[in-house]
MMTF fields as JSON, N, C-alpha, C and O atoms, coordinates in Angstrom:
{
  "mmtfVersion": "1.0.0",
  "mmtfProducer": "UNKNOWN",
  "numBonds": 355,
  "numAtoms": 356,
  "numGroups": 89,
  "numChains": 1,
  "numModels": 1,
  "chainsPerModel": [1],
  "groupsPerChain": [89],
  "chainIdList": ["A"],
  "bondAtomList": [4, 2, 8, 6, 12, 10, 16, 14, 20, 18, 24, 22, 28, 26, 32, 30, 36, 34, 40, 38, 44, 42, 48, 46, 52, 50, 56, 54, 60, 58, 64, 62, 68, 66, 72, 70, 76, 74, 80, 78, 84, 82, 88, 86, 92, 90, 96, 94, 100, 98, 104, 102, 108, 106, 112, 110, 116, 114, 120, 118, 124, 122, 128, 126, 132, 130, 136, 134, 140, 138, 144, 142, 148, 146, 152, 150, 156, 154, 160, 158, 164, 162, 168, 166, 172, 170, 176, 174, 180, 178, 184, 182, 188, 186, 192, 190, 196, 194, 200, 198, 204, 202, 208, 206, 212, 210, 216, 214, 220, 218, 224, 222, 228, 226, 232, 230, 236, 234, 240, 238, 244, 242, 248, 246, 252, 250, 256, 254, 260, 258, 264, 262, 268, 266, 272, 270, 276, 274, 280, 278, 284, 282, 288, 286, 292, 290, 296, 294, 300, 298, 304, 302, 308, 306, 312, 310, 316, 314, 320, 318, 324, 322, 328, 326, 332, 330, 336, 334, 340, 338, 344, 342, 348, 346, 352, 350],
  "bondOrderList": [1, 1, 1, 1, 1, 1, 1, 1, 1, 1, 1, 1, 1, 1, 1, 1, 1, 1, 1, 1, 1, 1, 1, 1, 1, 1, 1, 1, 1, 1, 1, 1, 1, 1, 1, 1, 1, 1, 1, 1, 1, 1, 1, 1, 1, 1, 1, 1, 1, 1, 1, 1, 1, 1, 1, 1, 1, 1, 1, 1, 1, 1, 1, 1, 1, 1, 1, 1, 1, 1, 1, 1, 1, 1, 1, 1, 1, 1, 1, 1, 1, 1, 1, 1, 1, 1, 1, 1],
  "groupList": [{"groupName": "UNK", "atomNameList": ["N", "CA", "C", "O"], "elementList": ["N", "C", "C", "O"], "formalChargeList": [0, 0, 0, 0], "bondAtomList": [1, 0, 2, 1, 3, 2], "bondOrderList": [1, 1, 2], "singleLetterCode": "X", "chemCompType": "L-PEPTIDE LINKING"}],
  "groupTypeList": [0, 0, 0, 0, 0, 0, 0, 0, 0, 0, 0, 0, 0, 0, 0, 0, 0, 0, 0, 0, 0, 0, 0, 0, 0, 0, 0, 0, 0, 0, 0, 0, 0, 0, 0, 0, 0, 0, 0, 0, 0, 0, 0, 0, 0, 0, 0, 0, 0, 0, 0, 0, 0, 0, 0, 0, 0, 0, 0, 0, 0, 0, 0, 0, 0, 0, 0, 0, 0, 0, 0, 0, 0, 0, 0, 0, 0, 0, 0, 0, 0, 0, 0, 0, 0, 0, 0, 0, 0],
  "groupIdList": [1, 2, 3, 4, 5, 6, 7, 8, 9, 10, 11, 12, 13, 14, 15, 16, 17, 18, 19, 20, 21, 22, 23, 24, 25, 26, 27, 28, 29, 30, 31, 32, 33, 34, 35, 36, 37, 38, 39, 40, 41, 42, 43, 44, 45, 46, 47, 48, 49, 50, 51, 52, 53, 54, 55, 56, 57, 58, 59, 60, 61, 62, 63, 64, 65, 66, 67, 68, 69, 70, 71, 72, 73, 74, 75, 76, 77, 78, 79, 80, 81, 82, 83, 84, 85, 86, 87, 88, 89],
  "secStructList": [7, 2, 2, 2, 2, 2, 2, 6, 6, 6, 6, 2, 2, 2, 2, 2, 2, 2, 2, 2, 2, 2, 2, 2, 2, 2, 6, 2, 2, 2, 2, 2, 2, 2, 2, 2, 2, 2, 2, 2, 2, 2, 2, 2, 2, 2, 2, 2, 2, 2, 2, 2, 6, 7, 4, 4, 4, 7, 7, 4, 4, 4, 4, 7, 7, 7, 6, 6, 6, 6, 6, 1, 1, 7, 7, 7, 7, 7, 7, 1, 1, 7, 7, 7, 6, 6, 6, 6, 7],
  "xCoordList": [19.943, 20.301, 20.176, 19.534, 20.742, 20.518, 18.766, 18.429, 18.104, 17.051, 16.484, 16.127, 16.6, 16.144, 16.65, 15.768, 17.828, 18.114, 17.864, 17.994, 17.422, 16.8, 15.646, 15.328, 14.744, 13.519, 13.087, 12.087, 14.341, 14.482, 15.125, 15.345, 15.249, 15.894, 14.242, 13.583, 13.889, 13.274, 11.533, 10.641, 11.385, 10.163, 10.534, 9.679, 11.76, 12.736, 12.095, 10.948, 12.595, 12.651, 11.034, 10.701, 10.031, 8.82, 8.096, 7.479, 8.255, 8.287, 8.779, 8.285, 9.929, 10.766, 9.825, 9.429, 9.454, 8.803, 7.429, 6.724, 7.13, 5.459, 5.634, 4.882, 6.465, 6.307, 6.714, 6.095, 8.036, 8.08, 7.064, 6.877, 6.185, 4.612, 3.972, 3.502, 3.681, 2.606, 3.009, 2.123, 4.528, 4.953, 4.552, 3.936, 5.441, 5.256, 3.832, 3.749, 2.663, 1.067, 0.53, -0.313, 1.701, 1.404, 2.127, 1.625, 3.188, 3.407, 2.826, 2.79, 2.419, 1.943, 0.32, -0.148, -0.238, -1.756, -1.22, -2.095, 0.141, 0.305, 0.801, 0.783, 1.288, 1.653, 0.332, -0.17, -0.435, -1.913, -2.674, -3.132, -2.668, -3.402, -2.656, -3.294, -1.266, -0.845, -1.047, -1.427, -0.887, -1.537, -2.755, -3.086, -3.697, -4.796, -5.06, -5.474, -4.551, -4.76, -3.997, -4.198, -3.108, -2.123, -3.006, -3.035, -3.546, -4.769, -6.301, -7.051, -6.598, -7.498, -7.042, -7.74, -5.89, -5.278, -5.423, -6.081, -4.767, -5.14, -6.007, -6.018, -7.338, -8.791, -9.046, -9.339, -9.028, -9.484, -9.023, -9.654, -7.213, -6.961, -7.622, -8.009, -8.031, -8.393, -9.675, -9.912, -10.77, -11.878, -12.114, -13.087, -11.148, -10.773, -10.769, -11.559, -9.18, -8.959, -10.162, -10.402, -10.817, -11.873, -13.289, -14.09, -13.17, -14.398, -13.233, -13.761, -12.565, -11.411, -11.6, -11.877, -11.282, -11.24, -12.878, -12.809, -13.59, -14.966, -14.972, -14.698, -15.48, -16.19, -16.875, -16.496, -18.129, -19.163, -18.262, -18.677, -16.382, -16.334, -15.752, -15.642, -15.46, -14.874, -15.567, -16.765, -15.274, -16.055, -15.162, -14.263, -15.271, -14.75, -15.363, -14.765, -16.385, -16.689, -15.849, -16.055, -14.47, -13.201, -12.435, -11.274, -12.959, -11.939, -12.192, -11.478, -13.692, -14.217, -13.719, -13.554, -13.472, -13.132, -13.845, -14.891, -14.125, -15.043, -14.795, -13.777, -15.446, -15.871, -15.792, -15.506, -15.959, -16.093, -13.979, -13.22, -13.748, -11.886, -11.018, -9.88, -11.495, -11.014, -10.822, -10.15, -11.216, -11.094, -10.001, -9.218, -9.502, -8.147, -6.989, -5.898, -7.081, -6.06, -5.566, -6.379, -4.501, -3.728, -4.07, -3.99, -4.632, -4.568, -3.309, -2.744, -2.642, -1.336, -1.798, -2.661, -0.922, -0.461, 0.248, 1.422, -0.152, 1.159, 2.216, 2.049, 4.066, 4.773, 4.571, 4.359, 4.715, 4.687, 6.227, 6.637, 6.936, 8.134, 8.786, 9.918, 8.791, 9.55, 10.679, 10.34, 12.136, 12.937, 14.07, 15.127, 13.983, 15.128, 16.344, 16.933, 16.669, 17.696, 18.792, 19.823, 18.954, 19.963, 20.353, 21.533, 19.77, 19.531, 20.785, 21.513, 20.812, 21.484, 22.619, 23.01, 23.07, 24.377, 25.58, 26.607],
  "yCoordList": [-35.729, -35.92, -34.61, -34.653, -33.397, -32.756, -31.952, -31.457, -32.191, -32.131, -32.452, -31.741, -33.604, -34.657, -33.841, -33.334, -33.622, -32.895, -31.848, -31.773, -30.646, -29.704, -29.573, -28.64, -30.669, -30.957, -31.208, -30.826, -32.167, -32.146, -31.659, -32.13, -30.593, -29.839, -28.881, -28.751, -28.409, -27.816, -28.166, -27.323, -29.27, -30.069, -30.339, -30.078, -30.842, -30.391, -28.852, -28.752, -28.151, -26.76, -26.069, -25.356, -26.496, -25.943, -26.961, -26.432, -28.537, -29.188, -29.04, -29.505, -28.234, -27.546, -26.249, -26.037, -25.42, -23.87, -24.354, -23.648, -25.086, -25.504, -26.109, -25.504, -27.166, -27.261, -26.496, -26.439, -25.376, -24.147, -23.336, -22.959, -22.957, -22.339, -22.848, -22.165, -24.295, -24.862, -24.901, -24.661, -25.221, -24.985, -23.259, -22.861, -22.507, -21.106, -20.208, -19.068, -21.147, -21.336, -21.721, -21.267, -22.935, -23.382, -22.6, -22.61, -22.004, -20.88, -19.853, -19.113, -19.708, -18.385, -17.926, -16.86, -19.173, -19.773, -19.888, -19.787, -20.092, -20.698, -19.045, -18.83, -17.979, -16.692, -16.251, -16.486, -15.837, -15.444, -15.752, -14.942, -16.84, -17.461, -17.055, -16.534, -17.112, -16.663, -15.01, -14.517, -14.198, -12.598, -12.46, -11.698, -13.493, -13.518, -13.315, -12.343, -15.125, -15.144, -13.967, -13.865, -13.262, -12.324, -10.906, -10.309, -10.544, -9.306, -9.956, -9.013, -10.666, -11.216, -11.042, -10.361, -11.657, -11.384, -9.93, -9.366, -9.285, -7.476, -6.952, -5.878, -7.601, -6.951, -7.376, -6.508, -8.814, -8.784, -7.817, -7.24, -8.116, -6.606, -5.521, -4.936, -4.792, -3.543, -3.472, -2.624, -4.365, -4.437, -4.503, -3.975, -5.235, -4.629, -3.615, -3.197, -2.935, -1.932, -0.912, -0.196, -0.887, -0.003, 0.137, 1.058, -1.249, -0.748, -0.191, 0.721, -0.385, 0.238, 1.544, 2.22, 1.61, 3.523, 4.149, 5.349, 3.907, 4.684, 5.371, 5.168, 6.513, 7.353, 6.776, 6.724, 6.244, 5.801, 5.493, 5.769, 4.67, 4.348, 5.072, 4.694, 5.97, 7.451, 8.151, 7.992, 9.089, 9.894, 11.002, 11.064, 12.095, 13.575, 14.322, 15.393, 14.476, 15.478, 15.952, 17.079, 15.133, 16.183, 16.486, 16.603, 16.78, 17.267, 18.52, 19.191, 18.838, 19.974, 21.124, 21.057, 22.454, 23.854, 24.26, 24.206, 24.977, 25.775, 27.332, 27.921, 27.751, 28.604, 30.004, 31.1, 29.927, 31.391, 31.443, 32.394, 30.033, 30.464, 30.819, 30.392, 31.344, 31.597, 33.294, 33.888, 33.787, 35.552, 35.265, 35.822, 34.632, 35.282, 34.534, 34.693, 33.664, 33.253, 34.442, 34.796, 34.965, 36.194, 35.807, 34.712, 37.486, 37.12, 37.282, 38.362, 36.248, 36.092, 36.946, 36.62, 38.03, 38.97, 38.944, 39.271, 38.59, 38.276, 38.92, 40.056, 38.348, 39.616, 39.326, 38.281, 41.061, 41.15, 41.555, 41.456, 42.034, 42.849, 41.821, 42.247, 40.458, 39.342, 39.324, 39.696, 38.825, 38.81, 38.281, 38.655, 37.108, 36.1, 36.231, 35.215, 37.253, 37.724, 37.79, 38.246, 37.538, 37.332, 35.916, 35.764, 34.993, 33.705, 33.08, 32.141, 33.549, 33.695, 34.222, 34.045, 34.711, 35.593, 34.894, 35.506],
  "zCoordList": [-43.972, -42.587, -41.805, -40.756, -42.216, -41.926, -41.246, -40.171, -42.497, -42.361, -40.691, -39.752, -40.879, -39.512, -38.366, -37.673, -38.042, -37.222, -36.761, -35.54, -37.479, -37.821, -37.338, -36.601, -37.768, -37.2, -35.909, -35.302, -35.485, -34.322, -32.821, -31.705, -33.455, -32.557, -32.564, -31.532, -33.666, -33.37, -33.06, -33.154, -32.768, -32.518, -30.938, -30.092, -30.561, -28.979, -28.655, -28.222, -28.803, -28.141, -27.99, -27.043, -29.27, -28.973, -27.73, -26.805, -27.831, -26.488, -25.0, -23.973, -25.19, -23.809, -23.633, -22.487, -24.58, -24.223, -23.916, -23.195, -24.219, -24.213, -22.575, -21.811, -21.905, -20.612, -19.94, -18.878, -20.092, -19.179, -18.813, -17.656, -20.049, -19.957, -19.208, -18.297, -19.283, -18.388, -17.211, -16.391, -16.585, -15.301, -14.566, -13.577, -15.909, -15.217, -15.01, -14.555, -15.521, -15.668, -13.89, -13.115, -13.855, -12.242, -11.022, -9.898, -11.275, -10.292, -10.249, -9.265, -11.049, -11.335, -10.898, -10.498, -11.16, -10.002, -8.461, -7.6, -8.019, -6.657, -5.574, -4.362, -7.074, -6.227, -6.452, -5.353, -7.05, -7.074, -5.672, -4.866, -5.639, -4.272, -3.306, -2.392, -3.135, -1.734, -1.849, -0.787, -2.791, -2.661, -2.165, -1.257, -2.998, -2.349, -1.112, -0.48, -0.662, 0.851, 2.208, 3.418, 1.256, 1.963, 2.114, 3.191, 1.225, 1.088, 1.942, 2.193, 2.185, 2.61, 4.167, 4.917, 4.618, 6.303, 6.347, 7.221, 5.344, 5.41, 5.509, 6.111, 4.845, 5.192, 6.344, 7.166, 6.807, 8.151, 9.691, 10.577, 9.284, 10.251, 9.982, 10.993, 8.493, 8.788, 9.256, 10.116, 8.771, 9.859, 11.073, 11.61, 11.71, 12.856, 13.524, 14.371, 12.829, 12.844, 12.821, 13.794, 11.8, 11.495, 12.582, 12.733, 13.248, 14.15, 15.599, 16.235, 15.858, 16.619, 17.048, 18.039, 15.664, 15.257, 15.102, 14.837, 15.148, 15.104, 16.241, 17.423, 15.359, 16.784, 17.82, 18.99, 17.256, 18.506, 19.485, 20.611, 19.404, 20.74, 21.855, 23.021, 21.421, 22.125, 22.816, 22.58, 23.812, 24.354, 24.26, 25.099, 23.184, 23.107, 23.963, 23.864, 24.944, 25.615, 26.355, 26.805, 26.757, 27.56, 26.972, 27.363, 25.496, 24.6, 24.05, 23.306, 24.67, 23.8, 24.76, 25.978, 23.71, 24.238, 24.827, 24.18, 26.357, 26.644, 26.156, 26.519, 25.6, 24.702, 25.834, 25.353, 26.765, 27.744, 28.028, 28.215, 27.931, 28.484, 26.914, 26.716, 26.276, 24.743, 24.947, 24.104, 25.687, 26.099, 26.368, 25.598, 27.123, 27.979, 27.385, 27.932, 26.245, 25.469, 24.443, 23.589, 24.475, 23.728, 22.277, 21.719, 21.638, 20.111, 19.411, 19.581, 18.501, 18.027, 16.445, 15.629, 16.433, 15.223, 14.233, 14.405, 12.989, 11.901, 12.075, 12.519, 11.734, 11.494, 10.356, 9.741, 9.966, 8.521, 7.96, 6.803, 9.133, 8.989, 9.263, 9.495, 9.414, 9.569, 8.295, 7.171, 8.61, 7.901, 7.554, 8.061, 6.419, 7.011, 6.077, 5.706, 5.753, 4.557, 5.744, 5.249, 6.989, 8.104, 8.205, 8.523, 8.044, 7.825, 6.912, 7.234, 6.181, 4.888, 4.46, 3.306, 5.071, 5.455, 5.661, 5.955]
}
């Protein structure tokens, strides 16, 4: 009698793990696809994005330095004698 029971418990439980698998088989296809489709919305924004951002659509020419007003901007001098042991105090 025992036996029987035995058996069936454990002919039960590999039947219970065997459909949890196949269930957690089917979620597991259903989060895949929504990452998918979730990275897929992401590429399309960044293509977007990406022709957005190109140069070609800019015009930097009022961004460029004129090169003759660079004289009269002051040349800045390292300190070297800089000292922050006051800092600290």
């Amino acid at each position: 009698m025992m036996k029987y029971i035995l058996t069936f418990i454990i002919i039960f439980n590999s039947l219970l793990v065997a459909s949890s698998s196949a269930k957690s088989e089917k979620e597991k296809k259903i989060r895949i696809e929504k990452q998918i489709k979730k990275e897929m919305e992401t590429e399309k924004k960044y293509a977007k994005e990406q022709t957005f951002y190109s140069e070609e659509n800019y015009d930097f020419k009022g961004a460029e330095v004129n090169q003759d007003s660079l004289d009269s901007v002051p040349k800045l001098e390292p300190q070297y004698d800089f000292d922050m042991d006051s800092v600290y105090d």
